[in-house]
Every structure is written in structure tokens, then in C-alpha cells.
KOLZA-486207 format. One record per atom (N, C-alpha, C): residue in three letters; atom name; x, y, z. Coordinates in pm, 1 decimal, padded with zeros to 6 digits. Example, Ala and Ser with C-alpha at 12.3 -4.5 7.8 and 13.67 -1.06 7.14 Angstrom:
BEGIN
+-----+----+----------+----------+----------+
:  aa : at :       px :       py :       pz :
+-----+----+----------+----------+----------+
: ala :  N :  01319.0 : -00569.0 :  00780.0 :
: ala : CA :  01230.0 : -00450.0 :  00780.0 :
: ala :  C :  01320.0 : -00330.0 :  00780.0 :
: ser :  N :  01285.0 : -00225.0 :  00708.0 :
: ser : CA :  01367.0 : -00106.0 :  00714.0 :
: ser :  C :  01290.0 :  00003.0 :  00787.0 :
+-----+----+----------+----------+----------+
***
This chain:
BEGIN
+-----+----+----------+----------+----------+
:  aa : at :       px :       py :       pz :
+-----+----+----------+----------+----------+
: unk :  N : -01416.6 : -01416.1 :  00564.4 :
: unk : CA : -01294.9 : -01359.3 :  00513.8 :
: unk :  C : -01329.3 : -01243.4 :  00419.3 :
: unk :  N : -01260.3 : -01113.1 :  00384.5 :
: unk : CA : -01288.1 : -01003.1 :  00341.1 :
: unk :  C : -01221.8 : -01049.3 :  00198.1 :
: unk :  N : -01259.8 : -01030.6 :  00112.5 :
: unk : CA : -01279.0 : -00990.7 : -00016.9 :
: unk :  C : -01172.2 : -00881.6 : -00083.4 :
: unk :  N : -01016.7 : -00881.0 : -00042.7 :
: unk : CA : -00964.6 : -00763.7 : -00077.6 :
: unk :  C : -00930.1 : -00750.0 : -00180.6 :
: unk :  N : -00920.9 : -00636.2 : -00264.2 :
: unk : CA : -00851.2 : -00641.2 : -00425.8 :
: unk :  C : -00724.5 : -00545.7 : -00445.0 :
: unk :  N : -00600.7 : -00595.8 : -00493.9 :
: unk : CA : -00525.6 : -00627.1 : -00523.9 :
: unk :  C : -00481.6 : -00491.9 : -00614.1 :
: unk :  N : -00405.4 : -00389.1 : -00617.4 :
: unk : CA : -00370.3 : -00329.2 : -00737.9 :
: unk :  C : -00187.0 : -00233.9 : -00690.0 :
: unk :  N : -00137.7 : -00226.3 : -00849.0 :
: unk : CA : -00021.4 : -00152.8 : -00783.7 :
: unk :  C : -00006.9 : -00024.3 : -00807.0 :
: unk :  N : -00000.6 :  00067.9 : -00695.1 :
: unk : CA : -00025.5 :  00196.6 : -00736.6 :
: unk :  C :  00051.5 :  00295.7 : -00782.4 :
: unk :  N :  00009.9 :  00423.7 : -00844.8 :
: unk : CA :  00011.3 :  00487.5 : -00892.5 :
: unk :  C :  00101.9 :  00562.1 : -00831.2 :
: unk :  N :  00217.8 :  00619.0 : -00882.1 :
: unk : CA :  00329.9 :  00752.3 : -00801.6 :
: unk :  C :  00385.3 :  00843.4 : -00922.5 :
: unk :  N :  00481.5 :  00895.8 : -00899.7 :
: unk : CA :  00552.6 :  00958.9 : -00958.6 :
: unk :  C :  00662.0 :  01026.5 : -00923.0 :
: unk :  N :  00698.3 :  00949.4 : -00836.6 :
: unk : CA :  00906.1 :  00967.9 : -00807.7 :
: unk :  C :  00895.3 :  00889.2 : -00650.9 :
: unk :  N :  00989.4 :  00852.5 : -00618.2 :
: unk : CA :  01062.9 :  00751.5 : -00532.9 :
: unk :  C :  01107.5 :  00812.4 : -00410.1 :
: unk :  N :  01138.8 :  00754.9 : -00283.5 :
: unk : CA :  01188.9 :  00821.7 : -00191.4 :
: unk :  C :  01238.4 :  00679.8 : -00097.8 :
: unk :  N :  01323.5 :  00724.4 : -00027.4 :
: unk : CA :  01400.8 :  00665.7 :  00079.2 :
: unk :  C :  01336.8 :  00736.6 :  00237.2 :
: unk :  N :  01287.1 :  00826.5 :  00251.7 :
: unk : CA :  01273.3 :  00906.9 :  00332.0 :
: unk :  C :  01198.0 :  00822.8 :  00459.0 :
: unk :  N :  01238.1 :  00903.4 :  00550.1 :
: unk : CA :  01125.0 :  00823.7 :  00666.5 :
: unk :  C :  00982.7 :  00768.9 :  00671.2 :
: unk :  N :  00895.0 :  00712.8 :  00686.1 :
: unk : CA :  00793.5 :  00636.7 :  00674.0 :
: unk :  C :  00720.9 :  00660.3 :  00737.5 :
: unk :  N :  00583.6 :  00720.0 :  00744.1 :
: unk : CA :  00493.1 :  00720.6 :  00885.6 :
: unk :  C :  00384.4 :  00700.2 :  00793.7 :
: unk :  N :  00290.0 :  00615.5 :  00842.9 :
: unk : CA :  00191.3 :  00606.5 :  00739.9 :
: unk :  C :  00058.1 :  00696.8 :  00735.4 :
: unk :  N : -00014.0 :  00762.7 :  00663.5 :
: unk : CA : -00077.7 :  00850.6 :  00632.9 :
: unk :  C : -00187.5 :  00854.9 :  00701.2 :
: unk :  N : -00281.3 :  00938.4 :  00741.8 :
: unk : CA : -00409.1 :  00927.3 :  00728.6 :
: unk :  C : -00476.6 :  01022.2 :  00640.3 :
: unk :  N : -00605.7 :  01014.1 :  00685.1 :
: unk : CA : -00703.4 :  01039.8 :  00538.5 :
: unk :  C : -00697.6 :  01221.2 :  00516.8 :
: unk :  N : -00673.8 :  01286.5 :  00619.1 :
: unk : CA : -00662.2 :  01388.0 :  00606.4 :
: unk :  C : -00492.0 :  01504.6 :  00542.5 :
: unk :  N : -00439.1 :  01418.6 :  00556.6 :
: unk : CA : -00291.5 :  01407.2 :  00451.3 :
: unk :  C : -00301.6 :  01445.0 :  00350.3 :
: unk :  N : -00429.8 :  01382.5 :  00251.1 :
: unk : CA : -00396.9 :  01417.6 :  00105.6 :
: unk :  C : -00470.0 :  01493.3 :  00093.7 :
: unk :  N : -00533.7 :  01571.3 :  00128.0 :
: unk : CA : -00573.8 :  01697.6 :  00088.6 :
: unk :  C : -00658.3 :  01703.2 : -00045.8 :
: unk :  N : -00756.7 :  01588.1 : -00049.8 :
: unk : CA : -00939.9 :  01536.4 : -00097.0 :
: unk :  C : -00914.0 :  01485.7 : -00021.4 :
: unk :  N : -01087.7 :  01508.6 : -00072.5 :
: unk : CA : -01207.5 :  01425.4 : -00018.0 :
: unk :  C : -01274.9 :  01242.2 : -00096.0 :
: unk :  N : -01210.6 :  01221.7 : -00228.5 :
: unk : CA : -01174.3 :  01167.3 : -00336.0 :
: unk :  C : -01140.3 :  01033.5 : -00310.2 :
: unk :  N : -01192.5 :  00932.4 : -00206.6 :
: unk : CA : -01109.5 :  00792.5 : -00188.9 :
: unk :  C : -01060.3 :  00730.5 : -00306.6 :
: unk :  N : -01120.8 :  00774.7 : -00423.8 :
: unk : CA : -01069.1 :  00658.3 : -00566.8 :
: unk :  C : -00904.9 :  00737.3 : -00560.3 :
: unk :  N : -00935.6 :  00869.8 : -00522.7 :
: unk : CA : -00770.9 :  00918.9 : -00577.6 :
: unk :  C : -00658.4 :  00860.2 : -00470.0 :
: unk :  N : -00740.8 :  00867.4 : -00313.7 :
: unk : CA : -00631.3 :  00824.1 : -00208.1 :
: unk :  C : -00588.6 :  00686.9 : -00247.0 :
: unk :  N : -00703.2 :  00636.9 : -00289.5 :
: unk : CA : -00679.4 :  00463.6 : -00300.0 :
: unk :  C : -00590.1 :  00422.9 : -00383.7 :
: unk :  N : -00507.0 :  00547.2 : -00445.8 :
: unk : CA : -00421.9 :  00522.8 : -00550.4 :
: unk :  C : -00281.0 :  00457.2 : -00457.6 :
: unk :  N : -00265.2 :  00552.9 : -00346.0 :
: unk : CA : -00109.3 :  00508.6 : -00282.8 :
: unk :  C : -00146.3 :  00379.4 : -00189.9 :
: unk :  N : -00229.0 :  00290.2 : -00202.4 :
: unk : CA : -00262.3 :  00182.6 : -00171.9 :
: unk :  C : -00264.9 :  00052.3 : -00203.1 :
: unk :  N : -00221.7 : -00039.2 : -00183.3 :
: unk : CA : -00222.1 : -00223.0 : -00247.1 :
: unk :  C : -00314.9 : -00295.3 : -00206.9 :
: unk :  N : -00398.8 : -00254.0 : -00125.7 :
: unk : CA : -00535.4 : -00350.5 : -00098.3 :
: unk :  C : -00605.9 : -00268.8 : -00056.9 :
: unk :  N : -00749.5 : -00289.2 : -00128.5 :
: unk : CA : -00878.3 : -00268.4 : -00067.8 :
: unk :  C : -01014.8 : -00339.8 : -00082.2 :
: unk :  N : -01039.3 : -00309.7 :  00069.7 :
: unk : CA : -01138.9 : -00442.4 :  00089.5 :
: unk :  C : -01298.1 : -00356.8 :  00043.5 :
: unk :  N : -01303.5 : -00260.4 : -00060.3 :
: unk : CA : -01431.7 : -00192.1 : -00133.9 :
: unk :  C : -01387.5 : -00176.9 : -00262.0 :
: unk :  N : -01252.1 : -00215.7 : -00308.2 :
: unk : CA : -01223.9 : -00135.1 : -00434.4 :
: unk :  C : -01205.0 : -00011.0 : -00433.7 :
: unk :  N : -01085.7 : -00005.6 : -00570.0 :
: unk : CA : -00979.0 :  00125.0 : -00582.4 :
: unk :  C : -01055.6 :  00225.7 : -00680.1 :
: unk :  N : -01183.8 :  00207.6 : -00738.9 :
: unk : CA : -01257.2 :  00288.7 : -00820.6 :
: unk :  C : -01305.1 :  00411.3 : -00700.3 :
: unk :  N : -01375.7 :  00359.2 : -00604.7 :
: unk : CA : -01460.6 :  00427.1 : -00546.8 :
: unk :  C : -01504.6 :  00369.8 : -00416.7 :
: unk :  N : -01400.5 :  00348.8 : -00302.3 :
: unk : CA : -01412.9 :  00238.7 : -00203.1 :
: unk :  C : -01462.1 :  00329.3 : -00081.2 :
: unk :  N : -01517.0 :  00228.9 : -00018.9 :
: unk : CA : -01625.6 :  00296.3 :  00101.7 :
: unk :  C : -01610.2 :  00410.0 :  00176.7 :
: unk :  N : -01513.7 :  00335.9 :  00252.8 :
: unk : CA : -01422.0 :  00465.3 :  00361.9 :
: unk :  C : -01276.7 :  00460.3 :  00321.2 :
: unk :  N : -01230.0 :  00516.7 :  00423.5 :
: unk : CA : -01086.2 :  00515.4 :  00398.8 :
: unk :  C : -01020.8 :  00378.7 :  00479.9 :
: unk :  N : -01096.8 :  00344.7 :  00595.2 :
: unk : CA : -01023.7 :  00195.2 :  00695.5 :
: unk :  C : -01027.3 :  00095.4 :  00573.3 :
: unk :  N : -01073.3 :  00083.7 :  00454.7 :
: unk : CA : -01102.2 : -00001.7 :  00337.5 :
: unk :  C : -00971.6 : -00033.1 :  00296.6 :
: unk :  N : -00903.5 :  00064.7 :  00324.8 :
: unk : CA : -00765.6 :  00102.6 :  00226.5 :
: unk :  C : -00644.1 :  00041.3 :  00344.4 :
: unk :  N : -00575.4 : -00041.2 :  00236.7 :
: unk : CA : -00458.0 : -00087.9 :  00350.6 :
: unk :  C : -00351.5 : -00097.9 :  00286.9 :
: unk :  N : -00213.9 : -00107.6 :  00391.1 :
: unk : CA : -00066.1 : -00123.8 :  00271.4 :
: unk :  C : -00037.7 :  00000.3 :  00225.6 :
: unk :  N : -00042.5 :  00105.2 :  00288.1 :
: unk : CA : -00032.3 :  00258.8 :  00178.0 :
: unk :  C :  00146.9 :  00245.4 :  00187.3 :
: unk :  N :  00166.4 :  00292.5 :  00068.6 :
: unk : CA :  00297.1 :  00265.6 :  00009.8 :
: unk :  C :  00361.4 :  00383.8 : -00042.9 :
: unk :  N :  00254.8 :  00488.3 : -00083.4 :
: unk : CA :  00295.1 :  00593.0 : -00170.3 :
: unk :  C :  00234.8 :  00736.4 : -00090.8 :
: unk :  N :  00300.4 :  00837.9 : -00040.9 :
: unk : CA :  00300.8 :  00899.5 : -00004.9 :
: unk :  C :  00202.2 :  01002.8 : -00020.9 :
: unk :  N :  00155.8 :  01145.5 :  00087.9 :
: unk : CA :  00049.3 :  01170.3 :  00026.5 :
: unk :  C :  00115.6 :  01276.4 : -00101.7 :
: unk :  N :  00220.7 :  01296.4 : -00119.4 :
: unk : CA :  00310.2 :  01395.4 : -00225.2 :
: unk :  C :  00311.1 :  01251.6 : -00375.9 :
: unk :  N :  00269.3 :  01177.2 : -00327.9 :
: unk : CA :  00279.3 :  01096.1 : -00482.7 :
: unk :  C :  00428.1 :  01010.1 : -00472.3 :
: unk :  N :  00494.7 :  01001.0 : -00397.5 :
: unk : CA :  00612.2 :  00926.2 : -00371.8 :
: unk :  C :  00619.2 :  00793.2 : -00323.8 :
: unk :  N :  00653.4 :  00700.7 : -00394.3 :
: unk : CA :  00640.6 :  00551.4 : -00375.8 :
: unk :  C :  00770.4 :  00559.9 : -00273.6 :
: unk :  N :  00759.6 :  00545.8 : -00163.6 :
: unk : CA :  00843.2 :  00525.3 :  00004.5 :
: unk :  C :  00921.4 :  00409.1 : -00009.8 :
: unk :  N :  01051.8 :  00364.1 : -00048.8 :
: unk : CA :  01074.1 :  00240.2 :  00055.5 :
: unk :  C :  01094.0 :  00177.8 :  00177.6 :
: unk :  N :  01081.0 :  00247.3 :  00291.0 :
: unk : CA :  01035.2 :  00232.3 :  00423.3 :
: unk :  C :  00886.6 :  00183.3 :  00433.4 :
: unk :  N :  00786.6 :  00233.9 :  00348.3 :
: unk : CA :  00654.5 :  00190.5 :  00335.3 :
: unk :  C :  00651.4 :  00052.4 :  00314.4 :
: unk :  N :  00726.6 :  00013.1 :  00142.3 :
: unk : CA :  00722.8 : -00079.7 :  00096.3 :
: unk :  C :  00781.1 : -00229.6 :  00185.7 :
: unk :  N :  00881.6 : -00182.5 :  00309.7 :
: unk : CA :  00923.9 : -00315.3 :  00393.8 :
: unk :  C :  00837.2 : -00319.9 :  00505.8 :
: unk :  N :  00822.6 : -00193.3 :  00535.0 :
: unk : CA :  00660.1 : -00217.0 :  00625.1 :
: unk :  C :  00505.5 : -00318.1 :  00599.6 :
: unk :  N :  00509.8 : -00287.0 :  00457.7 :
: unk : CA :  00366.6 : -00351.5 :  00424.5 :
: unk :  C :  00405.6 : -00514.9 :  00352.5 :
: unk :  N :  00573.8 : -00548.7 :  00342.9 :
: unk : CA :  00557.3 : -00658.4 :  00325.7 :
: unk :  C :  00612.7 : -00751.4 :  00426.2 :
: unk :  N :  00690.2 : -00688.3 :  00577.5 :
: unk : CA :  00716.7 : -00732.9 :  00667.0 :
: unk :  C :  00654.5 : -00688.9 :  00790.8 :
: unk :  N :  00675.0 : -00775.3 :  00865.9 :
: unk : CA :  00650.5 : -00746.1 :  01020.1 :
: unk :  C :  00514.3 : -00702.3 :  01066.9 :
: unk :  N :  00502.0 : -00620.9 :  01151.9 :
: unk : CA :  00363.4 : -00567.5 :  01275.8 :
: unk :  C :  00293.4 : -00488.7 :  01184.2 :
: unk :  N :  00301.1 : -00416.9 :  01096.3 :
: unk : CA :  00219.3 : -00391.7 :  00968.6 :
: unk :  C :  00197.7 : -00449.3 :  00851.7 :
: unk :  N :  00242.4 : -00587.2 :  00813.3 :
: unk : CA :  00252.1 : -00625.0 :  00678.6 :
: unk :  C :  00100.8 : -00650.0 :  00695.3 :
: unk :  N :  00116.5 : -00695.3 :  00492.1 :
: unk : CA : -00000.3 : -00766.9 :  00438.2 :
: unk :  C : -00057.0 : -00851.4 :  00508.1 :
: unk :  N :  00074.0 : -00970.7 :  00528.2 :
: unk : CA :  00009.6 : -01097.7 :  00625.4 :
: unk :  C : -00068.8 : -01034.5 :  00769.7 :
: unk :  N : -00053.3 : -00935.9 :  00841.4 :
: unk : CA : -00083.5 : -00948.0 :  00952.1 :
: unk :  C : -00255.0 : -00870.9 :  00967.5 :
: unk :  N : -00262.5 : -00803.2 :  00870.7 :
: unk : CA : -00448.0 : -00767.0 :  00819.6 :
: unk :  C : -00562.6 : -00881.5 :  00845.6 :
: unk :  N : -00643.5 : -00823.0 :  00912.0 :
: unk : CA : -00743.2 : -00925.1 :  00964.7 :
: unk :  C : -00832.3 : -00954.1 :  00869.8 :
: unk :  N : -00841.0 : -01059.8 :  00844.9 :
: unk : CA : -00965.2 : -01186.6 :  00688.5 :
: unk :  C : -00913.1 : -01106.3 :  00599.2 :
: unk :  N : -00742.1 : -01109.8 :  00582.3 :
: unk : CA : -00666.1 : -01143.9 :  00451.6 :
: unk :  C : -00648.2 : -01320.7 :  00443.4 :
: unk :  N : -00639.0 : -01342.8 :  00294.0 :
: unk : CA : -00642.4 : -01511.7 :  00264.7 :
: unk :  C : -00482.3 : -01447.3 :  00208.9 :
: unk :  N : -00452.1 : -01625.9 :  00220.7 :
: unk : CA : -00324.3 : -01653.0 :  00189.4 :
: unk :  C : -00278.5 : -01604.5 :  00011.3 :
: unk :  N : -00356.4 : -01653.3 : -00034.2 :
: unk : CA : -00383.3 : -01574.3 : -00156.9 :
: unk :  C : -00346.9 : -01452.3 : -00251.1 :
: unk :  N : -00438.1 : -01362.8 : -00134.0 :
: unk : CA : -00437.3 : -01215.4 : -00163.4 :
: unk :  C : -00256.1 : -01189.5 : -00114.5 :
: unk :  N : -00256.3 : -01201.7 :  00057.5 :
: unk : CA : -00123.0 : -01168.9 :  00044.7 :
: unk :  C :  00020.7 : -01221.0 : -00035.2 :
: unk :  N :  00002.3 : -01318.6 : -00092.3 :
: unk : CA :  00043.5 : -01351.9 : -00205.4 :
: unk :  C :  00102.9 : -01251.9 : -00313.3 :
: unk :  N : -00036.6 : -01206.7 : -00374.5 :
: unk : CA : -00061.6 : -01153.6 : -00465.7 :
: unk :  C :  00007.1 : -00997.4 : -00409.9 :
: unk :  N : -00053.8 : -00976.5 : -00294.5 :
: unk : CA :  00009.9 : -00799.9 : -00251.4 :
: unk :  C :  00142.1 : -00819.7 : -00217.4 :
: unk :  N :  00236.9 : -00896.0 : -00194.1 :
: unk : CA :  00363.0 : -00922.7 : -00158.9 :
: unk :  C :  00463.5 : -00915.3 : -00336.7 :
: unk :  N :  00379.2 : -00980.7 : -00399.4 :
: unk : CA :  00451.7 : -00973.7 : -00565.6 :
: unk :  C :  00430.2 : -00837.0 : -00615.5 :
: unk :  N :  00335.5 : -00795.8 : -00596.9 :
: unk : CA :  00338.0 : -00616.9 : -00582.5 :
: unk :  C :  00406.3 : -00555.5 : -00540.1 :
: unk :  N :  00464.4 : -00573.6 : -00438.9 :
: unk : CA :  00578.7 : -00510.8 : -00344.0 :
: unk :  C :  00694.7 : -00550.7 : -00383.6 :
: unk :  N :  00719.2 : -00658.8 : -00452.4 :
: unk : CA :  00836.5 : -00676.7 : -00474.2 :
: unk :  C :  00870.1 : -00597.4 : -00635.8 :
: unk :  N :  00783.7 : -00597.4 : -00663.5 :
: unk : CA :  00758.5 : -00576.5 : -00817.8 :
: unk :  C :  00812.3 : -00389.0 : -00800.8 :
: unk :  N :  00721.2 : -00340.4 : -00741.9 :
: unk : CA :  00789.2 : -00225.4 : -00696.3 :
: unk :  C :  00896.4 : -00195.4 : -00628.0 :
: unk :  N :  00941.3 : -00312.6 : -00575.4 :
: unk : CA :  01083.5 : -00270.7 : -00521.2 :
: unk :  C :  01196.3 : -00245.6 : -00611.9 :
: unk :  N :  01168.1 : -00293.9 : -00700.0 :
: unk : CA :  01280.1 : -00288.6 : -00860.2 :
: unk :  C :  01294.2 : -00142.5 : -00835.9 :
: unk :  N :  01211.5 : -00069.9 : -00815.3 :
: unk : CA :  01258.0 :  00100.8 : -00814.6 :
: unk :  C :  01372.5 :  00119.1 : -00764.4 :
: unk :  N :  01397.5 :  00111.8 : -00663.5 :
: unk : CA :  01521.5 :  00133.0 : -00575.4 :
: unk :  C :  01605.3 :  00012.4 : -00608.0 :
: unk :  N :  01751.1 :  00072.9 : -00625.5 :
: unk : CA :  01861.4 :  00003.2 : -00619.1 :
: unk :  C :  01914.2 : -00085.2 : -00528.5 :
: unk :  N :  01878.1 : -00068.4 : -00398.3 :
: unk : CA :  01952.7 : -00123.2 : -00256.4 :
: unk :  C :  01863.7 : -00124.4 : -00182.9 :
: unk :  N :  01715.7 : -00136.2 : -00222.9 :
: unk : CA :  01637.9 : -00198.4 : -00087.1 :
: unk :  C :  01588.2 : -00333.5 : -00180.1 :
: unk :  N :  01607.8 : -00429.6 : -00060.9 :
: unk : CA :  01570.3 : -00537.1 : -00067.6 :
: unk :  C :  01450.7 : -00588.4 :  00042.3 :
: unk :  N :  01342.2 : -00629.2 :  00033.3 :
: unk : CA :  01238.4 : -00686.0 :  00106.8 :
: unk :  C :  01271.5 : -00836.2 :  00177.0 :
: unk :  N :  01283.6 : -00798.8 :  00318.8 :
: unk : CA :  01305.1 : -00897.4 :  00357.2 :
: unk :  C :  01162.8 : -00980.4 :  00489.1 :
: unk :  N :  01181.8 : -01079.6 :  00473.7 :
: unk : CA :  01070.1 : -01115.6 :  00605.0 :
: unk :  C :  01121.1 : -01078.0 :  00763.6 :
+-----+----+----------+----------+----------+
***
């Protein structure tokens, strides 16, 4: 089972907007500690993590915008937390109270299973 760690990231304004999730060439570095910011799990750590496949759950846009389309993605369905391969019950736990925790941002999205 992978070892993932847990953190809630970093934004600076909110969006409703459509959802597509990022890849590494989006944010414009080279910098994984900085990408790893719009991220809730990584299985190398958010200091300075390996690659970018390390990084899972991206939530926050590469403009710095915490998504709520992201946020029901990564805690429901064919992309959630739960569905990441040698995640423990645990961790997604822990990344799901994150998500909810950030959902307080928005007024009218609610996280549902």
C-alpha cells in the first residue's frame, strides 16, 4: 500500500467553472513543490515530490482557483480519493475531510457520494 500524505491546498479565489483536470504542463514550472500545492495527496510529499503521477486529487486550478467541480470529482465517483490505487481507508478518510472542509467556500455546493 502507498504511503500517501495528506494536505489542504493552497489557492486564492474560488470558481464554479468547468473542471478538466490539469496536467503538468498547465502550470507553467518546472517546480513540483509549487504544483503540489493544487493537490490533496501525494504519494512523495508536497515539499518536493518525485514526479508529477505522485500528485493526485488536483482541486485547484493551474490560475490558483480552488474549482468546485474538482472538489466533487475528487470526493466522488470514477475519479475520487477512494478509487486511487494502494490508497488505505484511512488516508481517504482524511482527504475526504479536506474536501469537505474546503467545500465551506462555496455556498451551494454540497459533496455528495
Amino acid at each position: 500500500m502507498t504511503d500517501y500524505d495528506v494536505h489542504e491546498p493552497e489557492y486564492s479565489d474560488a470558481t464554479e467553472e468547468d473542471w478538466d483536470s490539469p496536467q503538468e504542463n498547465d502550470f507553467g514550472t518546472d517546480d513540483l513543490g509549487e504544483i503540489a500545492d493544487h493537490f490533496v495527496l501525494s504519494a512523495s510529499g508536497f515539499d518536493d515530490p518525485d514526479r508529477y503521477s505522485d500528485l493526485k486529487a488536483p482541486v485547484v486550478d493551474p490560475d490558483c482557483d480552488l474549482n468546485a467541480n474538482a472538489l466533487q470529482t475528487a470526493y466522488s465517483g470514477g475519479h475520487s480519493v477512494e478509487r486511487i490505487d494502494d490508497v488505505d481507508d484511512d488516508t481517504v478518510d482524511d482527504a475526504r475531510d479536506v474536501l469537505e472542509d474546503l467545500a465551506d467556500e462555496f455556498d451551494d455546493v454540497g459533496l455528495e457520494d
